[in-house]
C-alpha positions, 0 to 999 in steps of 0.5 A: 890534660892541661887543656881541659883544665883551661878550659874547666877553670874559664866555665868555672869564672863564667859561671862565678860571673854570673852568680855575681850578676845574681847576686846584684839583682837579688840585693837590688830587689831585696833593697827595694822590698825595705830589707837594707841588711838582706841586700847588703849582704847579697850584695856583699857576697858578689863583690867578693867574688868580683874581687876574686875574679878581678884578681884572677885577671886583672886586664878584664875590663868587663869584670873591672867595671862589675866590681865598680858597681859592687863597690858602688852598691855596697857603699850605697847601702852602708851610707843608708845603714848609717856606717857613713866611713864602711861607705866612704872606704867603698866609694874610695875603692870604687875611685881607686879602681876607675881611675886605674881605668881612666889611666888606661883609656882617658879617653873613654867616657864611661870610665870618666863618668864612674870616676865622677859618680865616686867623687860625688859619693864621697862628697855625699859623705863629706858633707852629711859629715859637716866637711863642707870643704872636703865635699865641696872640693870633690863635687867641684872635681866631679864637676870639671868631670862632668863639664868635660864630657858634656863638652864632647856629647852635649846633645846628650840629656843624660851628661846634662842632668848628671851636670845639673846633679853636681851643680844642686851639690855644690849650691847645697854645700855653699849655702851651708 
């Protein structure tokens, strides 16, 4: 009875996640063929499901970080489609939600790195929209971010490059 349903409903989410994975490997393949509207809506496709997921068990850390990306993927391809506020309303989902991760673990760095990969989108946004202050305080946010963790890892190549990344952003912006 009531445990055949329990178990039929966890294969029936494993299955829908992976059917997300699916879709975020066709639309990132697709996006590399040059078809950005194909991806978009592949990719459109899996952040509902992630969505639903998400709703069905809001504690899975796993499903949590998988919608970041979805919300990620998506503003990517409607900045490049040109609908810079569909993007910027993604990128502001994605914050939203890492910084609900960070608040449950502040300590944890990949939660912390996502938050500031949300921060420099949106100031990506900002600034190809000519709101040099709004971007500049966001990348300068990202920064601190990213200076924090480069504090705790800094043999890490990876933190450094994407700390250079928000130093070049925040030099373009000043220059303007």
């Amino acid at each position: 009875g009531r445990t055949r349903v329990r178990v039929r409903c966890r294969v029936q989410a494993r299955a829908r996640r992976a059917l997300t994975i699916s879709y975020e490997y066709l639309g990132l393949a697709t996006a590399e063929s040059g078809d950005t509207n194909g991806a978009l809506e592949l990719q459109r496709r899996g952040l509902e499901m992630r969505e639903s997921l998400v709703a069905a068990d809001p504690l899975n850390t796993d499903l949590r970080l998988m919608l970041n990306e979805s919300y990620r993927y998506v503003g990517d391809l409607l900045f490049k489609l040109g609908d810079r506020q569909a993007a910027q309303e993604h990128y502001r989902k994605q914050l939203a939600l890492t910084r609900e991760m960070v608040a449950a673990d502040p300590s944890n760095a990949q939660f912390r790195s996502n938050e500031a990969v949300a921060l420099i989108k949106i100031g990506d946004i900002e600034a190809n929209s000519a709101r040099l202050a709004q971007a500049l305080s966001h990348y300068q946010e990202a920064l601190r971010i990213r200076e924090q963790l480069h504090s705790a890892a800094n043999l890490d190549t990876n933190i450094r490059r994407e700390l250079a990344e928000v130093w070049l952003k925040l030099g373009d912006v000043l220059d303007q």
